[in-house]
C-alpha positions in Angstrom: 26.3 19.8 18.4 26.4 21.1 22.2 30.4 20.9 21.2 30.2 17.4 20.5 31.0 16.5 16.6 28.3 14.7 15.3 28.3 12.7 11.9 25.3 14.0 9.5 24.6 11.5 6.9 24.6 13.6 3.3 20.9 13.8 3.3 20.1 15.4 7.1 23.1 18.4 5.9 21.1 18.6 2.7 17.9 19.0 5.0 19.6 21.5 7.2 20.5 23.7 4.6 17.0 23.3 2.9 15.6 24.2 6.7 17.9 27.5 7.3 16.9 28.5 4.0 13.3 28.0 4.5 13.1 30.3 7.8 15.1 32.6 5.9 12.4 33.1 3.5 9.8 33.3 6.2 11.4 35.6 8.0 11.8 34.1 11.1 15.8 33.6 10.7 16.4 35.7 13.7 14.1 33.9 16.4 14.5 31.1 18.5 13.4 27.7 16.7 12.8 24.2 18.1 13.6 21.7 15.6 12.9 17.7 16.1 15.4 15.3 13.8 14.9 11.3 14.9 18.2 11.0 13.6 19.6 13.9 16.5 17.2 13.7 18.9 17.3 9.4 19.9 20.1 8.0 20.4 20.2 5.7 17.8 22.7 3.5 19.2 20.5 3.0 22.4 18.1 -0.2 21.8 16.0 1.0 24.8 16.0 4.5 24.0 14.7 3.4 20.2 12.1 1.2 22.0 10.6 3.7 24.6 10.4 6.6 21.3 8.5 4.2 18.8 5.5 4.8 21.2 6.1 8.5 21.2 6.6 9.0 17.3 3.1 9.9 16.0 2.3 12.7 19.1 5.7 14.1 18.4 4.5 14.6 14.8 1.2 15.2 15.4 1.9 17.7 18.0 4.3 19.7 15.4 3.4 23.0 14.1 5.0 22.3 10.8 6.7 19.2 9.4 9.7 19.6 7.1 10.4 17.2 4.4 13.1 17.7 2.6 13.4 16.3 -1.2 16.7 17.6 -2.3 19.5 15.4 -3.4 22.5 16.3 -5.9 20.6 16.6 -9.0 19.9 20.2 -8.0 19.8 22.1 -11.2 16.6 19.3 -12.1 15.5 19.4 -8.9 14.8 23.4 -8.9 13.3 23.4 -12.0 10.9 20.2 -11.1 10.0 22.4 -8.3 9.1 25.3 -9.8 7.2 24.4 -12.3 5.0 22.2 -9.4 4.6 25.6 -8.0 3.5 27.3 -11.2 1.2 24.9 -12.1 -0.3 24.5 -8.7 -1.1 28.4 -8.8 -2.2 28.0 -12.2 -4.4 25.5 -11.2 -5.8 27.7 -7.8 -6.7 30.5 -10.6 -8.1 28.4 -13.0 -9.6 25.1 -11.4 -11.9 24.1 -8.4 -12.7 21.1 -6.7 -16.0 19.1 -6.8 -16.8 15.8 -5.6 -13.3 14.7 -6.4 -12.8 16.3 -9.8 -11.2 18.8 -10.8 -14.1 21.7 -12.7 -12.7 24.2 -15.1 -13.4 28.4 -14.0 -13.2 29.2 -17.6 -15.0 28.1 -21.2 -13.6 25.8 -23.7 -11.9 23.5 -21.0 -8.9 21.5 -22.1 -9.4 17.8 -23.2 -5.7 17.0 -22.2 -2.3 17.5 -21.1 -1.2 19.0 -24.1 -3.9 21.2 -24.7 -3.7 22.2 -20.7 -0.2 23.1 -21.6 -1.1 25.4 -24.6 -4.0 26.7 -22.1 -1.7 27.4 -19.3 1.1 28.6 -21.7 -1.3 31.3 -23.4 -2.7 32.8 -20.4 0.6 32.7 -18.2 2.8 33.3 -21.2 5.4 30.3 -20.8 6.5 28.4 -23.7 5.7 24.4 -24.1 9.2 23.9 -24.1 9.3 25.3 -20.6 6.2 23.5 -19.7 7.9 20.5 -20.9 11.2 21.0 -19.5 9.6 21.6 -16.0 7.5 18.1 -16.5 10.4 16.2 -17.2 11.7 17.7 -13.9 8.8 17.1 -11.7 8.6 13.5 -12.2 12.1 12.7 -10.3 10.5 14.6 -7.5 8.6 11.7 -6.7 11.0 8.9 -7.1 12.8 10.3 -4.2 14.1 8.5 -2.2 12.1 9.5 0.9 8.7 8.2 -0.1 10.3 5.4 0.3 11.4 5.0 4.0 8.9 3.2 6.2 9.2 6.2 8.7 7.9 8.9 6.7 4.4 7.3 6.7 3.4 7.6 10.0 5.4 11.3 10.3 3.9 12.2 6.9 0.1 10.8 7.9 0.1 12.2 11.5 1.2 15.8 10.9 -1.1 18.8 10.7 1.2 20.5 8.0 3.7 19.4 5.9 5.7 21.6 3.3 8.2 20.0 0.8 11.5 21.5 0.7 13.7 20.9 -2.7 16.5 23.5 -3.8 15.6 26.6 -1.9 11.9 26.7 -2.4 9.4 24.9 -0.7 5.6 24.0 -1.4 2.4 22.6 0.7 2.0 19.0 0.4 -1.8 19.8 -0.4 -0.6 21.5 -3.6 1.9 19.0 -4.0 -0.9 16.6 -4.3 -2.6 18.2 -6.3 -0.6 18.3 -9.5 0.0 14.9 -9.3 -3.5 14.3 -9.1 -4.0 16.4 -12.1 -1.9 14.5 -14.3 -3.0 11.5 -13.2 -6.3 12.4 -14.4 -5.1 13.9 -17.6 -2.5 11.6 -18.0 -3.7 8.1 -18.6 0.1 6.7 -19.2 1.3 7.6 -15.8 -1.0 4.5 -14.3 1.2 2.0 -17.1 4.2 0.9 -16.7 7.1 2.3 -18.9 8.1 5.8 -19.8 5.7 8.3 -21.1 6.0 8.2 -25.0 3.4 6.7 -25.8 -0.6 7.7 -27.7 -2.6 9.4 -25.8 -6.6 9.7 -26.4 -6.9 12.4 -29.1 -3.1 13.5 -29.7 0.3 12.7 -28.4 -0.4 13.3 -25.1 3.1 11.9 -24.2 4.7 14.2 -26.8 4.2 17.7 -24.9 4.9 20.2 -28.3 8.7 22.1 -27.8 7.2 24.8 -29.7 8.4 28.1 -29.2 6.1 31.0 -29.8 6.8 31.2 -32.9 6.8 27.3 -33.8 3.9 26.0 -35.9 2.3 22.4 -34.7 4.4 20.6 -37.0 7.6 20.6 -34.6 6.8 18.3 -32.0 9.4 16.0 -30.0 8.2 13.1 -27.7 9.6 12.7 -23.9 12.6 10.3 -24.3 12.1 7.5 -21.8 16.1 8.5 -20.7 14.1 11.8 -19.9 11.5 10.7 -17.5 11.5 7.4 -16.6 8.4 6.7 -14.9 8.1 3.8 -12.4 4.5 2.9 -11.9 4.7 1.7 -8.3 6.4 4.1 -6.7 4.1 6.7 -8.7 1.3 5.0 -7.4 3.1 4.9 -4.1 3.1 8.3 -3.3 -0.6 9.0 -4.6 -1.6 5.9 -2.6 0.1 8.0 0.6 -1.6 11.6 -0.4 -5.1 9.7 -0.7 -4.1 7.6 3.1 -3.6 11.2 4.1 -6.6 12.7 3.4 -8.8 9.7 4.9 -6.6 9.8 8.2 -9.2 9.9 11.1 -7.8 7.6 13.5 -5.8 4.4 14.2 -6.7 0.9 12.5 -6.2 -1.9 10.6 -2.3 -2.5 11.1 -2.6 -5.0 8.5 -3.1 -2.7 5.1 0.0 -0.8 7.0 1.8 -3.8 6.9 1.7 -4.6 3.2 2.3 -1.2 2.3 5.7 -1.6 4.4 6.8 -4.4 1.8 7.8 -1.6 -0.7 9.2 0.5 1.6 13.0 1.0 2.2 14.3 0.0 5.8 18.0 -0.3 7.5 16.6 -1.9 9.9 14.1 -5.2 8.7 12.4 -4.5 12.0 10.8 -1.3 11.6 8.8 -2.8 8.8 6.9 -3.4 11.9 7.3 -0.8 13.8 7.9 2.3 11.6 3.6 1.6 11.5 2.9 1.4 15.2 1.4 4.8 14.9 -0.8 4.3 12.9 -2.5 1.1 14.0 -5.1 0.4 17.0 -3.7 0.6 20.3 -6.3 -2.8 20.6 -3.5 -5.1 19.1 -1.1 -4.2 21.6 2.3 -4.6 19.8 5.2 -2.7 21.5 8.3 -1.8 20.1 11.9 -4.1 21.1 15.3 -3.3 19.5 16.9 -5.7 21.7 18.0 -8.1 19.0 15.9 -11.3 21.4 13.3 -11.7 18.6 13.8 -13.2 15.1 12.2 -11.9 12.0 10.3 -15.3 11.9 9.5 -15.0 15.7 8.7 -11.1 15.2 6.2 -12.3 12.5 4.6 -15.0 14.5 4.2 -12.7 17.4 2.4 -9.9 15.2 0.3 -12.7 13.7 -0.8 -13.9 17.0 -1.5 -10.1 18.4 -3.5 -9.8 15.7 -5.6 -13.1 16.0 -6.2 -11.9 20.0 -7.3 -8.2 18.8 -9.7 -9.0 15.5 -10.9 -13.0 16.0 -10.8 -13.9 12.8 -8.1 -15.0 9.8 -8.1 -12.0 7.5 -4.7 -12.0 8.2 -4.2 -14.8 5.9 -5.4 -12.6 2.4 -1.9 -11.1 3.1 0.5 -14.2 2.6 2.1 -14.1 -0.7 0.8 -15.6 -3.3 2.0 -18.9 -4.2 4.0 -19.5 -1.4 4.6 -23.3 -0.4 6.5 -23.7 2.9 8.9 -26.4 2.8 9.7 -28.8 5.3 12.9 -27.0 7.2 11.1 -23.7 7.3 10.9 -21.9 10.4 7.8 -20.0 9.5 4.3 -21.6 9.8 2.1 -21.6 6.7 -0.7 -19.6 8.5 1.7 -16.3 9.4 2.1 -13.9 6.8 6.0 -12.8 6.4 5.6 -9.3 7.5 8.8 -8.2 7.9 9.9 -9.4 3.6 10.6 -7.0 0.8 8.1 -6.8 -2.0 6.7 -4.6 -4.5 3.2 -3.6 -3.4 0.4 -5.4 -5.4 2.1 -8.6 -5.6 0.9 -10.1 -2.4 -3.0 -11.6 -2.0 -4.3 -8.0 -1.6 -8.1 -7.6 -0.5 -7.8 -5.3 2.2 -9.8 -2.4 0.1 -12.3 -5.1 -0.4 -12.3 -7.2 2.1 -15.4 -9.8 2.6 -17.9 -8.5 5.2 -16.9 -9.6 8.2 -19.5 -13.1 9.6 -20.5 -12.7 13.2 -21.0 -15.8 14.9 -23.9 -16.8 17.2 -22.4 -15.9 20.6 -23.0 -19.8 21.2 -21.1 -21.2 18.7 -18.2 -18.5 18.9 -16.4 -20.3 22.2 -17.0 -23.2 20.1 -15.0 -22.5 16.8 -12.8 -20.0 18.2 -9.0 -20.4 17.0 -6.2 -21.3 19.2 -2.8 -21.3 19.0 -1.0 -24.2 20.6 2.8 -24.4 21.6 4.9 -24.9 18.6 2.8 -22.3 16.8 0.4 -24.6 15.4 -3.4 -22.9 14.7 -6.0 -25.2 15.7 -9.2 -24.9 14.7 -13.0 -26.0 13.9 -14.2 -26.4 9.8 -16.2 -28.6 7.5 -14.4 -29.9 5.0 -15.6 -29.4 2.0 -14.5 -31.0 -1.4 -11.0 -32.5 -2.4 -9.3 -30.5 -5.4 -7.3 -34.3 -6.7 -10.1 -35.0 -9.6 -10.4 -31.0 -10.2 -11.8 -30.4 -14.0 -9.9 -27.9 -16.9 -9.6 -24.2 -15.9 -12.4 -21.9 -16.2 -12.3 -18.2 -16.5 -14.6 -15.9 -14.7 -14.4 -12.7 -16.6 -10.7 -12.5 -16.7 -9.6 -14.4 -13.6 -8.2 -17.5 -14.2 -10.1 -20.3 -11.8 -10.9 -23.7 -11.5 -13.9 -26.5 -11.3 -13.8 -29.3 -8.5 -14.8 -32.3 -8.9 -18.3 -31.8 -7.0 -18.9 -28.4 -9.4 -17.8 -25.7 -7.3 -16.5 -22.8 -9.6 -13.3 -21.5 -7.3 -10.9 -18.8 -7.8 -7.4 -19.2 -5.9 -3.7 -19.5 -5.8 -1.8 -21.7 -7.5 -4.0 -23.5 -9.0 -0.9 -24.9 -11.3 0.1 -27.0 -7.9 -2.4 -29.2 -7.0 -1.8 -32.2 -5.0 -4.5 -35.2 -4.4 -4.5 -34.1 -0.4 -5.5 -30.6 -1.3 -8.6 -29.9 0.2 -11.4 -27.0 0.5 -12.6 -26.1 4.3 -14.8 -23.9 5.6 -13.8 -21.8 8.7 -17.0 -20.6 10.8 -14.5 -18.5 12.4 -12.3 -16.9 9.8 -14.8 -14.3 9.5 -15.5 -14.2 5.9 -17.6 -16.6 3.8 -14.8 -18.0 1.2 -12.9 -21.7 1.6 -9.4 -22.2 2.0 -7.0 -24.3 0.3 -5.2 -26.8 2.9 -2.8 -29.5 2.1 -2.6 -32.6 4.5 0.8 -33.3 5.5 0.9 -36.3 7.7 -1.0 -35.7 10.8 -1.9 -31.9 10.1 -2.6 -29.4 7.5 -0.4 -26.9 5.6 -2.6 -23.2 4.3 -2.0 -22.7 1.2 -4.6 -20.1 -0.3 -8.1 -18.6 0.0 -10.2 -20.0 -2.4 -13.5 -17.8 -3.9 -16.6 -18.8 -4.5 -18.4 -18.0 -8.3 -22.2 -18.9 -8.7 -22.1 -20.2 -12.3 -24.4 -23.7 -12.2 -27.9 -22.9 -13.7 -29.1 -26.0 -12.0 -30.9 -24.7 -8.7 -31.2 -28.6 -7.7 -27.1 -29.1 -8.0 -25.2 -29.7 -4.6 -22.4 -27.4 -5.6 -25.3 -24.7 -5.8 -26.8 -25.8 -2.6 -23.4 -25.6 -1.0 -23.0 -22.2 -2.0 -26.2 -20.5 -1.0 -25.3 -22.0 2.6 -21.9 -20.3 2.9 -23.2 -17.1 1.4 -26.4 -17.3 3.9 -24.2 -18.0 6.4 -26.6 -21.2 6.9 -23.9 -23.5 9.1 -26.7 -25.6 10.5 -27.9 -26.1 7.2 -24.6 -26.7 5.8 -24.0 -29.7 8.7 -27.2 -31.5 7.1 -25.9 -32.1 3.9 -24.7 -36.0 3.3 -20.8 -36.1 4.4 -20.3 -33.1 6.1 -19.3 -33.0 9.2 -17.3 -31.0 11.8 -13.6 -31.6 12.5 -10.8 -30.2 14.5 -7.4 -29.7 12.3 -4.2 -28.3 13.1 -2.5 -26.1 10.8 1.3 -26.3 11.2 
């Protein structure tokens, strides 16, 4: 490059290749092109250089005319077919299929109920045969257990970009048709939301076993998908549907939080840019910049982001995104308030409320000052709460629909984490200022406090004249005045190390 050799990882020469070929096919082989790769264009061994760019990521993107992505890896001859057959249904689809309110509303009489009648329907009016329907199904599905859905980088590219087309084998195809498909089987394909491979019943007939009849088969030759054949992984499915559907909501920056538990199932050389790679796409309000310079910890990286956002939001809905269960022991380096943002997970297996997320509780400006959090030197969160019961003489589990919860000694119906760990100096507070009207779960550890869950409130007593009841219609009326004129409760200052 400028006749210097450069090392191309396999992937960026597949990309290449899949880039010539596409302005080939658009004509446009013989002009001038300006193409932006991160992996060319910063100088990846160049901590400032990385730095000063993560700020300049989303414009770049943004500012393209067309983003590239590029699917391909060695399994070609799949990969072409998968591919293809996207494309042919998406067109079939464009001919056949509108969109209303979110679903999709047949053009023609006698809809299709399912998959493998939509396959016979698309079959008899394009002329393919279910085997080739099949065949291109089973080659689809690898298309999105690529390996690039799952880099944290591609998120804020993917989100912030005007146009995106998907580049696999020599063809290429609009992410918005892209989307699509998947969204159709998803709808007509209940099993891809399960985890497992695809054979298995569907609603009227096998709509996992997708007929390899040939024109002139009869109805009696049918072969089920092998799960060999098309192995479906439920997350990562869900993954990329989750990322079509973040798409088309994109306005503006926000909540770096929801960014931030999506980056536990994404793939990262660096543990760092589980932070960063989602810069972009959060408020410039929390002010968190970019630093490859190898000063910060992942513990003191994590701290630092917990405490940005604390200053930006003033409140603790940071704390629905600690995993669940965790206990921190005594020679941890991480306090038991800060989420450990920069860990590998599988998405769905952290305390996950951000899509539901409490109504926020607005303080009177005169008692805000007054129950405001602070962080003191050592990283320990002080604040103001009322404790509320002790969970040491807590009753049998209960279950509220099907969540498993528990009964404290006072009657207050709670749902929280783990409720198979309870100690005698587990206690339930309530925050004024963590901006939401459920209790947490602290433990007293000699002089201060250890978080260990949010707890959730359940309005189960019949008995109007109860104190648990009382107690509840407080927090839920956001009554703290009436709350400190019940017998025993009274304001104190904790520390939670």
């Amino acid at each position: 490059m400028n006749g210097i050799r450069f090392n191309a990882f396999a992937n960026l020469g597949l990309a290449l290749e899949e880039v010539i070929i596409y302005w080939e096919k658009k004509g446009i082989n013989g002009e001038h092109q300006c193409l932006w790769v991160d992996q060319i264009c910063i100088d990846q061994s160049n901590p400032n250089e990385r730095s000063h760019q993560v700020g300049l990521m989303r414009d770049i993107y943004a500012g393209a005319e067309r983003v590239l992505a590029c699917l391909t890896e060695c399994d070609s001859e799949r990969s072409v077919v998968g591919i293809q057959w996207a494309i042919e249904q998406s067109q079939w689809m464009q001919r056949h299929l509108s969109m209303a309110d979110g679903r999709f509303i047949w053009r023609r009489p006698d809809p299709p109920v399912d998959l493998l009648d939509s396959a016979r329907y698309f079959t008899e009016l394009e002329k393919i045969s279910l085997s080739t329907f099949q065949e291109g199904f089973v080659g689809f599905i690898p298309l999105c257990q690529r390996s690039w859905w799952k880099r944290a980088w591609i998120c804020q590219e993917f989100i912030s970009a005007v146009e995106v087309d998907f580049l696999c084998s020599g063809l290429s195809m609009p992410w918005q048709d892209f989307a699509s498909v998947l969204t159709y089987l998803y709808k007509q394909m209940p099993e891809l939301s399960n985890p497992g491979s695809v054979p298995v019943r569907r609603r009227r007939s096998s709509l996992s076993s997708l007929s390899t009849l040939d024109d002139e088969s009869s109805a009696s030759t049918q072969t089920s998908f092998e799960p060999e054949q098309v192995n479906l992984e439920r997350n990562q499915l869900d993954a990329v549907r989750n990322l079509f559907e973040r798409k088309k909501c994109w306005t503006t920056p926000g909540d770096i939080k929801v960014w931030l538990e999506h980056s536990k199932c994404c793939e990262t050389s660096d543990p760092r840019d589980k932070v960063f790679a989602f810069l972009g796409l959060a408020s410039p309000g929390y002010r968190i910049e970019a630093d490859y310079s190898g000063l910060k910890s992942m513990v003191e990286l994590s701290i630092e982001i917990t405490r940005k956002i604390l200053e930006f939001e003033k409140n603790l809905h940071f704390l629905y995104y600690i995993e669940k269960g965790r206990i921190v022991s005594d020679d941890s380096l991480l306090p038991s308030w800060v989420p450990e943002w920069t860990s590998t997970g599988v998405d769905g297996q952290f305390i996950n409320f951000s899509r539901a997320m409490p109504a926020s509780v607005q303080l009177h400006p005169a008692l805000a000052s007054q129950f405001t959090p602070v962080i003191l030197p050592g990283n320990i969160l002080r604040l103001v709460g009322i404790k509320i019961d002790c969970l040491g003489g807590m009753e049998k589990s209960w279950t509220p629909g099907k969540k498993k919860g528990t009964k404290t000694s006072k009657g207050l119906y709670i749902l929280w984490w783990p409720d198979d760990k309870i100690q005698p100096s587990d206690c339930l507070w309530y925050l004024p200022a963590a901006g939401y009207r459920n209790l947490l779960v602290l433990r007293r550890k000699s002089d201060n406090w250890l978080f260990l869950s949010v707890a959730y409130l359940y309005t189960t007593e019949k008995d109007n004249k109860c104190w648990a009841t009382y107690i509840v219609d407080l927090i839920m009326g956001d009554d703290f005045a009436g709350l400190l004129e019940r017998e025993g409760l009274i304001t104190e200052v904790i520390e939670i190390h």
